[in-house]
N, C-alpha and C positions, 0 to 999 in steps of 0.2 A: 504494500500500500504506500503509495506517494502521497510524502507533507508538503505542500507550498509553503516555502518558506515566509513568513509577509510577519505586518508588527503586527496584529491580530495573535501569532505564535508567540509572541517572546513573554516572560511568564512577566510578569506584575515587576518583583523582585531586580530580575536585571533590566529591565527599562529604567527603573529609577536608578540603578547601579552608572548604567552608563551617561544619563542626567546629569549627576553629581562629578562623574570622568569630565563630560564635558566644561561643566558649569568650574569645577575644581583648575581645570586645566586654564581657562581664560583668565581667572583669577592670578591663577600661579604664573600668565606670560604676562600680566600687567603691572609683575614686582613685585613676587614670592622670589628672592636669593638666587633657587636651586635653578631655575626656571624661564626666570625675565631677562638674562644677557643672550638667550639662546634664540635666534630667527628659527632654528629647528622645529625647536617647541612649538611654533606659533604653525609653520607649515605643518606638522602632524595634527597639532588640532584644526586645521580648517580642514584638511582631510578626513579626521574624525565626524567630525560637525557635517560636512557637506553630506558623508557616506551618509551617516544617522539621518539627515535632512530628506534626501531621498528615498534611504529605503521604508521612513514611515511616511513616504507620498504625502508630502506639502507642497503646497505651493507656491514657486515663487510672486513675491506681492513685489505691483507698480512702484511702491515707496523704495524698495531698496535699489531697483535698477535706476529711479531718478538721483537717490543718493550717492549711487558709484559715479553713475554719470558726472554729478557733479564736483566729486573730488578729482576724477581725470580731468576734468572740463579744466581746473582752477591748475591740475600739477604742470598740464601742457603747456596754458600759457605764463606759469613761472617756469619753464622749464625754457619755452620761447622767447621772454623779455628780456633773463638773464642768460642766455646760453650755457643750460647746465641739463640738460637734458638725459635724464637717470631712468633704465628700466627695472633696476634696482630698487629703487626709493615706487616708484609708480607699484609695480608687484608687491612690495613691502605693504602698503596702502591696501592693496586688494585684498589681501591675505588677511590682514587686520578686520576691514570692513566684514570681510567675510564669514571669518570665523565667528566675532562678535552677531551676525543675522542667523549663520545656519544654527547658532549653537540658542540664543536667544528662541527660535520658532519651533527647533526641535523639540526644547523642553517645555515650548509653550508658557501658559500659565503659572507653572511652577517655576519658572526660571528666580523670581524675585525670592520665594521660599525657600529654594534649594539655594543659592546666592547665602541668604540669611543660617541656616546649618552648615556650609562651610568655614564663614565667618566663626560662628558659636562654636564649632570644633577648633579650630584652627588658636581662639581664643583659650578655650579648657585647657586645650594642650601645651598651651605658649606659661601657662600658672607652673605649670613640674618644673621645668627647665627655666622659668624666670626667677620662681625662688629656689634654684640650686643656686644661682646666682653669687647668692647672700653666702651661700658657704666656701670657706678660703680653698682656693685652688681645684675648686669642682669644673669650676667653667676650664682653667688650662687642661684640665685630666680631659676633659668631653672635646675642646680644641686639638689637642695632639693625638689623642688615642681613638676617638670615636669618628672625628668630624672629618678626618684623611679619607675614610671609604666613600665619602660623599662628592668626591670633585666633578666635577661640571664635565657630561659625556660628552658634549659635545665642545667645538674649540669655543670660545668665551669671546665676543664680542669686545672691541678696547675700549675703556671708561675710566674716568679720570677717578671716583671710588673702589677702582680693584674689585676682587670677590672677597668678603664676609666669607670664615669658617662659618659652614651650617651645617642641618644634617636633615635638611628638606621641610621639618617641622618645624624647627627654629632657626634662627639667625644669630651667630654673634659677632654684632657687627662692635667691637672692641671700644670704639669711641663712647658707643652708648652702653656698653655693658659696664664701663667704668664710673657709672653715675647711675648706674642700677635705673635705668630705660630698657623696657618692655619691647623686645623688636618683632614678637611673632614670627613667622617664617619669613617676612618680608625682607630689604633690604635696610632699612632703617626702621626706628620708631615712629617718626612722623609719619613715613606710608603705611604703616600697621592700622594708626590711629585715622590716615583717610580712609581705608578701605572699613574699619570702625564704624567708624560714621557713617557711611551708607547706611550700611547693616544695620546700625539704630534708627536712621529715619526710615527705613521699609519696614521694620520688623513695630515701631510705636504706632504706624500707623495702622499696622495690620492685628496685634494683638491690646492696642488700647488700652496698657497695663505695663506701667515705668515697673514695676515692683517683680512683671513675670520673669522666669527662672532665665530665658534669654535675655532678658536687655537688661536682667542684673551682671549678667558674663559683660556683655558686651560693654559697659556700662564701666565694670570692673578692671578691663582690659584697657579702653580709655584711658584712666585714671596711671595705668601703669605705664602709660611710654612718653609719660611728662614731657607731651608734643605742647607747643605753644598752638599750632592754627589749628591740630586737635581740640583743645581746650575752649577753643575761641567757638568754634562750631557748635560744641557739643551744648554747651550752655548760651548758644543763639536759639538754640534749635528748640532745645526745654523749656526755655522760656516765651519761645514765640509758640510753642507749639500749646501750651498751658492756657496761655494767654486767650488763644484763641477757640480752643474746645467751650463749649459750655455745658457740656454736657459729666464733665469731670467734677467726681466728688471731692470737697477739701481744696476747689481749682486755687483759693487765695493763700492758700498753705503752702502749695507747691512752687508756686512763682512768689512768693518772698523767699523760700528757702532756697531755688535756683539764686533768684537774684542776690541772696547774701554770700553763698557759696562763693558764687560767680566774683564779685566785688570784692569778697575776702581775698579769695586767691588771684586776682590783679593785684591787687597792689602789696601781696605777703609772699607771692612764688617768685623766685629768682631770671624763672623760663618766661614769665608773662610783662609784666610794665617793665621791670626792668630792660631786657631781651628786647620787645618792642621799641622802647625807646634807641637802646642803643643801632638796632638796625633802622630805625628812622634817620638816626645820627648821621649813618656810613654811606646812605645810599648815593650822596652823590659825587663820591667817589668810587667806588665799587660795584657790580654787580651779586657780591656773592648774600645778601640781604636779598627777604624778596621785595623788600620796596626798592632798593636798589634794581633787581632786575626788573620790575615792573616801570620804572621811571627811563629804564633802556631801552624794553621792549616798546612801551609810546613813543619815542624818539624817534624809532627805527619804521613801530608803522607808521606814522603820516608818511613818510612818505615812499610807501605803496600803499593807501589803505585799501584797496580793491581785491588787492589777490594776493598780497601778501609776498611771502618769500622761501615758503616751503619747511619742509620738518626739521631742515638739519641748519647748521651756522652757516653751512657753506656760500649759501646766496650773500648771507651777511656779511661777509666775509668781501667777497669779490667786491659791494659796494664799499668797503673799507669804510662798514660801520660797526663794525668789532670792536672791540677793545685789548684785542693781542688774547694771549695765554688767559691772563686774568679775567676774560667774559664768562661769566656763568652763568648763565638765564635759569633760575630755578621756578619761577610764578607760573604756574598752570594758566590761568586765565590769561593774562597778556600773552603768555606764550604760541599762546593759542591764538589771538588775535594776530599775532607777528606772523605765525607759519600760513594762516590762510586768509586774512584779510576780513576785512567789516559784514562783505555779503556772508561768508561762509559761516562765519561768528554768530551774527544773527541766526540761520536759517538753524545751527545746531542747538543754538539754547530754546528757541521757540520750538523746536520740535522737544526736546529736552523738558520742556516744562509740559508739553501736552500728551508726555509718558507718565510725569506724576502725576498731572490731572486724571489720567485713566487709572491709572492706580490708583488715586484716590476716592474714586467712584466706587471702585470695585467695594468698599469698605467704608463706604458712607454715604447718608443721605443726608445732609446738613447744607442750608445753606451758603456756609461757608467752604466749600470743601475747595473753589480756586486760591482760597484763601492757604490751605494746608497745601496746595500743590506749590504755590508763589514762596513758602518758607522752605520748602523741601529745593527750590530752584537754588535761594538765598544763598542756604545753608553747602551746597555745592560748591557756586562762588567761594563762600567762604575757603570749603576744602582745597579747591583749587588754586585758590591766589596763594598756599603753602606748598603745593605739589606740583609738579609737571606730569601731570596723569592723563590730560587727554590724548596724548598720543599711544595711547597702551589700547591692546584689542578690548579690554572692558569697558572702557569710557564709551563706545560706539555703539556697545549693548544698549545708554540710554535714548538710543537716535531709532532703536524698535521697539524698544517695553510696549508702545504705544499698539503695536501689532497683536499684540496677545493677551495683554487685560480689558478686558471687556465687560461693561457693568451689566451682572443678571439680575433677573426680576427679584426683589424682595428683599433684596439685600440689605446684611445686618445695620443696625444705625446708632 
């Protein structure tokens, strides 16, 4: 007797298994250590993702062929004004785009949920190995002995932070372990505590309950990678998000207690007013502050604001608007503006907010709910003006969320 093979056959169990492969893997090429220097990784998982995409017969949607479009549209003619024309960087793009769509639609609706339990694991895990930390010479024993079998299979992309000893679950990335920062599997603390953040505003929205056993992890884990725009986000978000529920018991208990928290720890943590201050100080000499890089990265767009100058310095470069060895564009958001200009800027946060407005439906009937999508837009900003994350294949996932949550009848409110 002949079984057709089809996803009707594959049992419950490994559909979610390969879900999580997927959803795990995007995560891990957009700045998990083991993972993110590697183009490999990225090309296996759109290979991953596509095969999945197909063989559970979806369909390719109109949105995503206008979206490629439009990033070739924009790479051709930075590729044509400056004469740097890369089928490299162009394929790098696709790859990205891609993965982030097939891997997004394959898992459907679930993709935000499963997102949120890799987070929540990724965080339990990151507690064993952050407080070995505290014990003398536990972390050189796991550096020398343990973290050598873990080296990078494939050859390592060149970057001016080297590789982090890790061992795929954690990171130690020496700078921060020395000040006892939380780095998760990521490459630093700060990007532990963006990818954090997400995971807190999908998962607040969805289970409506600061206190459940996940957004106490996630909540927890924050707290440990004594990130400044971490910090800066997470008690924007709390308190805009309190602020604005009415349906919340105790709602004026919890935003004074946010907002004491929050105002304690500006002006008592050494990482926050201090920190800010002094990198408001440097920026304009330097770009290694992100207002420093953000006050470079304006300079540079006016003048291209249209289309920008592409992903890497190099365009920047040629107009010999570098700054030598010393440029370090670290600001997500400007960054972003600089590599693809004002149209693309726009068309990404506008679509960007009307994947959490659809998320947001899905999980509420309130009349304010543009209201929780516009903090949830905010609060990315926020993440982003500390990270250069939109050019990671997960950042692109939020340009389809909008493809697969879809608000059904009756929904909880």
């Amino acid at each position: 007797m002949n079984t057709t093979i089809s996803p009707k056959n594959v049992p419950f169990i490994e559909k979610r298994f390969i879900d999580y492969l997927l959803v795990y893997l995007l995560v891990g090429c957009s700045g998990m250590m083991f993972f993110y220097r590697n183009d490999e990784y990225i090309i296996i998982g759109f290979l991953l993702s596509a095969f999945t995409f197909f063989f559970r017969k979806k369909q390719i949607d109109g949105f995503f062929v206008l979206t490629v479009l439009l990033y070739i549209t924009f790479e051709v003619l930075q590729a044509t004004w400056f004469n740097s024309f890369s089928v490299n960087t162009m394929l790098s793009t696709l790859l990205r785009i891609g993965f982030a769509y097939f891997t997004v639609k394959s898992v459907g609706s679930k993709f935000v949920t499963s997102y949120i339990n890799v987070l929540v694991f990724s965080a339990a895990v990151s507690f064993i190995f952050y407080l070995l930390t505290f014990i003398p010479s536990t972390t050189q024993f796991i550096t020398r002995n343990i973290a050598i079998y873990f080296k990078p299979i494939f050859e390592v992309t060149e970057h001016r932070y080297g590789v982090s000893a890790n061992i795929i679950l954690y990171t130690y990335n020496m700078d921060h372990v020395l000040w006892f920062r939380n780095n998760g599997p990521f490459w630093e603390s700060g990007a532990f505590g963006v990818y954090l953040n997400i995971a807190l505003l999908f998962n607040l929205i969805k289970e409506k309950n600061i206190f459940s056993r996940n957004n106490l992890i996630l909540l927890i884990a924050l707290i440990t990678t004594q990130s400044t725009g971490s910090y800066m986000a997470m008690f924007f978000f709390l308190f805009a998000y309190f602020m604005l529920r009415r349906d919340v018991k105790y709602k004026f208990i919890y935003i004074i207690t946010v907002g004491f928290i929050a105002v304690y720890g500006f002006f008592n943590l050494t990482f926050m007013k201090e920190k800010i201050e002094q990198n408001i100080k440097v920026s304009g000499h330097n770009t290694h502050s992100r207002f420093g890089s953000a006050r470079s990265d304006f300079l540079v767009f006016i003048k291209s604001p249209y289309f920008g100058y592409g992903r890497s310095l190099d365009n920047i470069e040629k107009q010999n608007l570098s700054i030598g060895s010393e440029d370090h564009r670290n600001n997500g958001v400007t960054g972003m503006l600089t590599a693809y200009g004002g149209f693309m800027f726009v068309f990404c946060w506008v679509t960007y907010f009307y994947s959490f407005l659809n998320y947001v439906k899905t999980k509420y009937s309130l009349p304010n709910i543009r209201s929780l999508a516009f903090i949830m837009l905010a609060t990315l900003l926020l993440i982003g003006f500390s990270q250069r994350i939109f050019m990671f294949p997960f950042a692109f996932a939020f340009l389809f969320i909008h493809l697969v949550e879809r608000k059904e009848v009756g929904c909880e409110t």
